[in-house]
Residue, then its C-alpha position, 0 to 999 in steps of 0.5 A: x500500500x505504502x508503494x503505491x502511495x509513493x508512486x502516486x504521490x511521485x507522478x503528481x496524482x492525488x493520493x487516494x483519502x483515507x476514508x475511500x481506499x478499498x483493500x482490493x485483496x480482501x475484496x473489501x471497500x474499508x479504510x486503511x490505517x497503512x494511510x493513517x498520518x498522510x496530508x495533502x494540502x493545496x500551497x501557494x508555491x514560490x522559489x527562492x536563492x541565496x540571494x543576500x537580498x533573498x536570506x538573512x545571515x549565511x545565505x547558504x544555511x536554513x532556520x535550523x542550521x542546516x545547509x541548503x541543497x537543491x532538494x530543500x524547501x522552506x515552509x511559512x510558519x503556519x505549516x509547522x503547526x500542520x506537522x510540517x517541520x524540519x527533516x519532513x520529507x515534502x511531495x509537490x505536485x508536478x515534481x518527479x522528486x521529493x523535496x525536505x523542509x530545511x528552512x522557514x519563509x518570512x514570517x508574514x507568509x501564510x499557506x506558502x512553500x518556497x523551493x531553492x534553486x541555489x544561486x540561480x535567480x533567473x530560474x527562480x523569477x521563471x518558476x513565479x508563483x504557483x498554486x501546487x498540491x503538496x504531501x506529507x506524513x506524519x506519525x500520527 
């Protein structure tokens, strides 16, 4: 079950709700608490650089002193109340790859993730600003 969770989230569908996934081996229409503690939410999606006009101190080291990579997004503050949090492993809609939360946005931001793209503006400006699905899990 958890594979085919994977693979939906990864080709940008939507994963199936908790209350309609039918366990075809037992033949039975139930829900499934192998999908217990997964999340989908629609986001305003942006991307941002190591600008220095874009970060605050080192502009390659995230909130939690992490460094950045080209996987990391950072989420508003808000989301970290919806168990979004440092380390969370992150599906966006469109994306063939998973991304992982490793910094935080400004505080004025609601509802927003924000994917780094290094050191290239241009791409960033390219990519705007977009209304994307994304998934989650957590352990509850």
């Amino acid at each position: 079950m958890k594979r085919l969770l994977d693979r939906t989230i990864r080709l940008g569908l939507r994963p199936p709700g908790m209350y309609s996934v039918a366990l075809l081996t037992l033949g039975l229409c139930m829900a499934s608490p192998a999908l217990a503690g997964y999340h989908s939410k629609v986001v305003t999606v942006t991307a941002y650089t190591s600008a220095p006009s874009e970060t605050s101190g080192d502009p390659d080291t995230g909130a939690w002193s992490n460094k950045l990579t080209s996987n990391t997004v950072a989420i508003s503050p808000d989301l970290l109340a919806r168990g979004l949090d440092d380390g969370t492993t992150v599906a966006v809609e469109g994306f063939d790859h998973d991304f992982e939360v490793r910094d935080k946005t400004a505080d004025d931001l609601h509802n927003t993730i924000d994917i780094y793209m290094g050191k290239d503006t241009e791409r960033a400006q390219q990519f705007g600003e977009k209304r994307l699905r994304i998934w989650w899990h957590t352990d509850d």
